[in-house]
SEKE-386376 format. One record per residue (C-alpha): residue number from 1; residue in one letter; chain; x negated, y negated, z. Coordinates in steps of 0.001 Angstrom, whole numbers. Example, Ala and Ser with C-alpha at 12.3 -4.5 7.8 and 13.67 -1.06 7.14 Angstrom:
BEGIN
+------+-------+------+---------+---------+---------+
! domi ! tilum ! banu !       x !       y !       z !
+------+-------+------+---------+---------+---------+
!    1 !     A !    A !  -12300 !    4500 !    7800 !
!    2 !     S !    A !  -13670 !    1060 !    7140 !
+------+-------+------+---------+---------+---------+
***
This chain:
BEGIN
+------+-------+------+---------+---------+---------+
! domi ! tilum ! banu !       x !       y !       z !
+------+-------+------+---------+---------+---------+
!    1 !     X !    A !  -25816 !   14465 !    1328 !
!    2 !     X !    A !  -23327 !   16876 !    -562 !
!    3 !     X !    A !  -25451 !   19952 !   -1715 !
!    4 !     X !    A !  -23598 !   21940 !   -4879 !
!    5 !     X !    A !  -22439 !   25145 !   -4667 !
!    6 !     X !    A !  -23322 !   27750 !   -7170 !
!    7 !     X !    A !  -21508 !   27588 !   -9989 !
!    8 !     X !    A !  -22004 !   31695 !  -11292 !
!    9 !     X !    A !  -20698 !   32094 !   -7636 !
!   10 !     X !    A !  -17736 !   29534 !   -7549 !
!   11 !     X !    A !  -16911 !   29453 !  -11248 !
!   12 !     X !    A !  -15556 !   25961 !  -11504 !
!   13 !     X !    A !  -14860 !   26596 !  -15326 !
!   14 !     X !    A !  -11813 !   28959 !  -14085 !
!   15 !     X !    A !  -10739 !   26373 !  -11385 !
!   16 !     X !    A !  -13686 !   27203 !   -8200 !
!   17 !     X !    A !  -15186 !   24401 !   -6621 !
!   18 !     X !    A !  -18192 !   22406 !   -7217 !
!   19 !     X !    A !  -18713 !   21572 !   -2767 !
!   20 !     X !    A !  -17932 !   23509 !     -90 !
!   21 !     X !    A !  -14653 !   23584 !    2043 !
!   22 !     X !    A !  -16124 !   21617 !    4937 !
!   23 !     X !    A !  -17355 !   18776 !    2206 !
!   24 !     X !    A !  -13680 !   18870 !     500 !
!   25 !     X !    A !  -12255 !   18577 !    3902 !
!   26 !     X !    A !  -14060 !   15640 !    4886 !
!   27 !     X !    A !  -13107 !   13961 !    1078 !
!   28 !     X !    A !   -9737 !   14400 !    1708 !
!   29 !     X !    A !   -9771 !   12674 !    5485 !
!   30 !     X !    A !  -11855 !   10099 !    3861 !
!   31 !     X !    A !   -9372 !    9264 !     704 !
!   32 !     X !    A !   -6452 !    9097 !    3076 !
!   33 !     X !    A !   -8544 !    6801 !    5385 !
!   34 !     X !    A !   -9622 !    4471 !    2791 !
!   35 !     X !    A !   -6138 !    4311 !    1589 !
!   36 !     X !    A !   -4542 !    3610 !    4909 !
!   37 !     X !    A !   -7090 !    1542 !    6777 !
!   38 !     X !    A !   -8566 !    -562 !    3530 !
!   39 !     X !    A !   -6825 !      59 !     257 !
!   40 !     X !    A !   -4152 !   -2868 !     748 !
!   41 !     X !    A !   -6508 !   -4849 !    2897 !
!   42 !     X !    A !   -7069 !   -8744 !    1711 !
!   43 !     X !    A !  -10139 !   -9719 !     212 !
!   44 !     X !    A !  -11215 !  -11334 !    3175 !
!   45 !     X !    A !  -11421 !   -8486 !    5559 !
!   46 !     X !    A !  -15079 !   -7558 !    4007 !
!   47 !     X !    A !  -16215 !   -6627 !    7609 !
!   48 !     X !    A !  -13796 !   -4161 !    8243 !
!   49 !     X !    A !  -14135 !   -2331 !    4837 !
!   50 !     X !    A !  -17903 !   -2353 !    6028 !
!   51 !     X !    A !  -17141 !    -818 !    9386 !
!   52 !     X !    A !  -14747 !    1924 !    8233 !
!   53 !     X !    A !  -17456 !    3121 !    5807 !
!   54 !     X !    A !  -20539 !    3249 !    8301 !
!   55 !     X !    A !  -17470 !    5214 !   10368 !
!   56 !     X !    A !  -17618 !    7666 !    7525 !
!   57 !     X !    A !  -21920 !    7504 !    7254 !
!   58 !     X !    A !  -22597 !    4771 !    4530 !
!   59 !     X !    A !  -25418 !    2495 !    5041 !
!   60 !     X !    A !  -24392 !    -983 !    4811 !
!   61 !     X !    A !  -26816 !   -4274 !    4918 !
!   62 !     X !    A !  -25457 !   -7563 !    6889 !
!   63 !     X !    A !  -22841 !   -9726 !    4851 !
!   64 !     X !    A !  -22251 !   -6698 !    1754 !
!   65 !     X !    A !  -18600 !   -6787 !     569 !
!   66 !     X !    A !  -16893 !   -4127 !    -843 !
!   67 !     X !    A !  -12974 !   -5333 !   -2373 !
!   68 !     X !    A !  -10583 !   -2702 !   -1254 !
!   69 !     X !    A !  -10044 !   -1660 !   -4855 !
!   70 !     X !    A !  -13362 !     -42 !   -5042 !
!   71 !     X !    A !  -13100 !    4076 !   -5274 !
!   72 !     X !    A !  -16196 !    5657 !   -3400 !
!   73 !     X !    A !  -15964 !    9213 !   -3790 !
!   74 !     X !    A !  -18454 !   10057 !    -722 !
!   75 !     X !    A !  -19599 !    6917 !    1909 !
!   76 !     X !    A !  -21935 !    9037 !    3281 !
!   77 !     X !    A !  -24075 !    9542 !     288 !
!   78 !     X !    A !  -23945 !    5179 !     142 !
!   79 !     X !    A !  -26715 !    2402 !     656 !
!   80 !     X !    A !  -25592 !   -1235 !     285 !
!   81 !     X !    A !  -28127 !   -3378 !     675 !
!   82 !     X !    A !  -28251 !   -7023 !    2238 !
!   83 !     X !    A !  -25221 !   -9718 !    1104 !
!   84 !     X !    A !  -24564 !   -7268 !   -2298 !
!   85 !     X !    A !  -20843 !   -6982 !   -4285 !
!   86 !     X !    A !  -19038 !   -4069 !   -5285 !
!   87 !     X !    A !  -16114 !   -5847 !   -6869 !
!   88 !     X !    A !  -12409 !   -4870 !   -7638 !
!   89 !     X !    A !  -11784 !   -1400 !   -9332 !
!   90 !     X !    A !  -15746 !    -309 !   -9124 !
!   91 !     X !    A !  -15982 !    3318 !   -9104 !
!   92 !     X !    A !  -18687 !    5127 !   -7228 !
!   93 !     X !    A !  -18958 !    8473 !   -8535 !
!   94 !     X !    A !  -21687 !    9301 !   -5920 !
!   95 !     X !    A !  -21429 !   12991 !   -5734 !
!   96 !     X !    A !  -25369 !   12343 !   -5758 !
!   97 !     X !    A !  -26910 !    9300 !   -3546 !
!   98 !     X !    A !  -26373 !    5968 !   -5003 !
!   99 !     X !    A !  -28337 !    3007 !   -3634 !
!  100 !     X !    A !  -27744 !    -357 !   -4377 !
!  101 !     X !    A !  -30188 !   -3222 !   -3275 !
!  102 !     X !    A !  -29766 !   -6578 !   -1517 !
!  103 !     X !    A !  -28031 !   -9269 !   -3347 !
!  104 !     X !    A !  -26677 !   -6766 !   -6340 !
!  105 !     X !    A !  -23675 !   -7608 !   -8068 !
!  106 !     X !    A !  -21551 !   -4521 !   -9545 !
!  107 !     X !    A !  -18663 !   -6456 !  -11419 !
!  108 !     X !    A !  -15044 !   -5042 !  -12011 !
!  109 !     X !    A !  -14232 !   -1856 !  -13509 !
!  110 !     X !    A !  -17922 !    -714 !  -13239 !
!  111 !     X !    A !  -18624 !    2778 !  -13012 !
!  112 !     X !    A !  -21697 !    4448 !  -11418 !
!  113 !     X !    A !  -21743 !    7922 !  -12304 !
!  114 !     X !    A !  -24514 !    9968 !   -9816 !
!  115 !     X !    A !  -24095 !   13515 !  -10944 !
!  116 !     X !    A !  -23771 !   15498 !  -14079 !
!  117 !     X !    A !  -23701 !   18828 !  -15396 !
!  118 !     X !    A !  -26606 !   21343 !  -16051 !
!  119 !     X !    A !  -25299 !   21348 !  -20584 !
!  120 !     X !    A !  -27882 !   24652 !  -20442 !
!  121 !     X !    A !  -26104 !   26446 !  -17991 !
!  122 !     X !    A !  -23002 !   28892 !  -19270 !
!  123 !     X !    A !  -21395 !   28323 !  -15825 !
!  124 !     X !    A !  -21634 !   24610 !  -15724 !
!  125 !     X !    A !  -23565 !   23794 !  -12728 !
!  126 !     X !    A !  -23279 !   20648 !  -11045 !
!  127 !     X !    A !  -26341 !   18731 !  -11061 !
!  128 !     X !    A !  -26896 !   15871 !   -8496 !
!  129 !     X !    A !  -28849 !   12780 !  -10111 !
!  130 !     X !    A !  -29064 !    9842 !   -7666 !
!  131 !     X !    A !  -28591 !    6080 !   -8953 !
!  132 !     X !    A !  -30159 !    2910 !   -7772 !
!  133 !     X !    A !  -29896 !    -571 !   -8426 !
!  134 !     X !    A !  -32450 !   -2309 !   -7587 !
!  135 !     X !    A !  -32175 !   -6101 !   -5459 !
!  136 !     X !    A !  -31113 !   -8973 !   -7445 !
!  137 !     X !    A !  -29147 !   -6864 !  -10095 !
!  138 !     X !    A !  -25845 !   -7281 !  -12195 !
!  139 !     X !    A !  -24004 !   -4536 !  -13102 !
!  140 !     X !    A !  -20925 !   -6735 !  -15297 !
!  141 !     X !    A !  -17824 !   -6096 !  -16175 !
!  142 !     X !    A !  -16880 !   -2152 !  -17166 !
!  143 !     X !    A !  -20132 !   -1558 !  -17616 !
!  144 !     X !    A !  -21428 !    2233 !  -17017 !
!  145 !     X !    A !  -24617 !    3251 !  -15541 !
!  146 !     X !    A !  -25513 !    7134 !  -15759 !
!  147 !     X !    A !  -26700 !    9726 !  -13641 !
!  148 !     X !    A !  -30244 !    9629 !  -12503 !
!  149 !     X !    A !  -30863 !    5499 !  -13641 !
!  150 !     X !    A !  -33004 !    2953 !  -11921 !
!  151 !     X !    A !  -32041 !    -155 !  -12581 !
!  152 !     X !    A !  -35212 !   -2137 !  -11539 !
!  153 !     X !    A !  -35356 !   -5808 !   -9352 !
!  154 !     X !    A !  -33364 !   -7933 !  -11265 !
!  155 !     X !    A !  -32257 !   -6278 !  -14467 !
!  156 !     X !    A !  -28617 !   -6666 !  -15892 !
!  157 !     X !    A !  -26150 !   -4358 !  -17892 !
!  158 !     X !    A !  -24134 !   -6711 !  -19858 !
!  159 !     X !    A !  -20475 !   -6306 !  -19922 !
!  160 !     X !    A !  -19141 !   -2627 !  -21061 !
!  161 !     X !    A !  -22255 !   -1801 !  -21595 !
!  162 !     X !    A !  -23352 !    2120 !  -20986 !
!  163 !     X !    A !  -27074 !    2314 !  -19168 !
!  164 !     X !    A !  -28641 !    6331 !  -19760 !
!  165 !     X !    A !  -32286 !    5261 !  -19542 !
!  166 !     X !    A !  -34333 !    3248 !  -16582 !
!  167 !     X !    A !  -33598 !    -746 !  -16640 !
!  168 !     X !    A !  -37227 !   -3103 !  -16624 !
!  169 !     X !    A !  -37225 !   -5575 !  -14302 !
!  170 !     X !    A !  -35854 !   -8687 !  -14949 !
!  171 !     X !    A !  -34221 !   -7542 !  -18648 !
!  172 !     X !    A !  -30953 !   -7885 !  -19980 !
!  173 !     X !    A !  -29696 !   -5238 !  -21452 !
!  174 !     X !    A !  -26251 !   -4840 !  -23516 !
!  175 !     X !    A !  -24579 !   -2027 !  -25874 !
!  176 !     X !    A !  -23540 !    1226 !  -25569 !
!  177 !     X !    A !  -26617 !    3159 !  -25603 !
!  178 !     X !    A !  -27436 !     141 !  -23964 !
!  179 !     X !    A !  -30918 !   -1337 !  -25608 !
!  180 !     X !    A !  -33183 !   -4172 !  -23615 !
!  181 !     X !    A !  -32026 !   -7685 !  -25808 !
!  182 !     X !    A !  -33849 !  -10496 !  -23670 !
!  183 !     X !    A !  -35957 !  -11181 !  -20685 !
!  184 !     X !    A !  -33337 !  -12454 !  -17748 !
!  185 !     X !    A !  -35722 !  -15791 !  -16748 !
!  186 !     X !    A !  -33956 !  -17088 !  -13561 !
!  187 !     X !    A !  -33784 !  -20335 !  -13162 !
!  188 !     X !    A !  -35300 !  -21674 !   -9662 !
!  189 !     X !    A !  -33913 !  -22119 !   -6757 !
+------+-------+------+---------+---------+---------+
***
């Protein structure tokens, strides 16, 4: 897990960093890897994307696919769950921890944002604000989900939509503040 530094002490608003040198170190060897080892890989290869980030300390469930397009901007602060999608061009902003359940779908273009900044603080301190998405969920198409959101078993963000506030289980939920429109009602098995 990344841990902030100070921002009075690194003064990012004139340039410092928000993570230490050790932490921007270990981005950069990760970006390069990603690039070289996965970035141009075919959809197919879904078991080596998986093994090059548990290399790099994700936590990956049996038969989770990740399309090489995806941006994660830390593995190690990473759960997949069980047989769940991140699809083409999903970006995981996971300064914080984001957690994603078993059978979760997180569509292209989505963005997970896991961090934010302290808007009381003169020296804009990072704040770390974990996301999860809970088993059975959809994340769709450009749709954003916020720092510090649960999206609960089963619920859905429709299509661009922006999530700030917790999901309900099993509830669809669409616009930008998104707002719960319909109960999801699975059909059987």
């Amino acid at each position: 897990m990344s841990t902030p530094l100070n921002a009075r002490a690194s003064r990012p608003l004139r340039g410092g960093p928000s993570f230490s040198l050790g932490n921007r170190i270990l981005r950069v060897i990760w970006c390069l890897s990603w690039l070289v080892l996965c970035r141009f890989t075919p959809p197919p290869l879904h078991g080596w994307r998986r093994l090059v980030l548990r290399l790099f300390g994700a936590r990956i469930g049996k038969g989770a696919r990740v399309h090489a397009s995806a941006a994660i901007w830390l593995p190690a602060n990473l759960d997949l769950g069980e047989d769940c999608l991140i699809g083409p061009r999903v970006q995981l902003y996971n300064q914080g921890h984001i957690s994603i359940g078993t059978r979760a779908v997180v569509s292209q273009g989505a963005h997970l944002c896991a961090s934010s900044h302290d808007v009381r603080d003169p020296h804009f301190q990072l704040v770390l604000r974990p996301v999860s998405i809970g088993d059975g969920c959809w994340v769709a198409a450009e749709a954003f989900v916020g720092p510090g959101v649960t999206m609960h078993r089963g619920s859905v963000l429709a299509a661009r939509g922006a999530l700030f506030e917790d999901a309900s289980a099993d509830t669809v939920y669409r616009g930008n503040p998104a707002e719960a429109v319909r109960p999801r009602c699975l059909k059987p098995d």
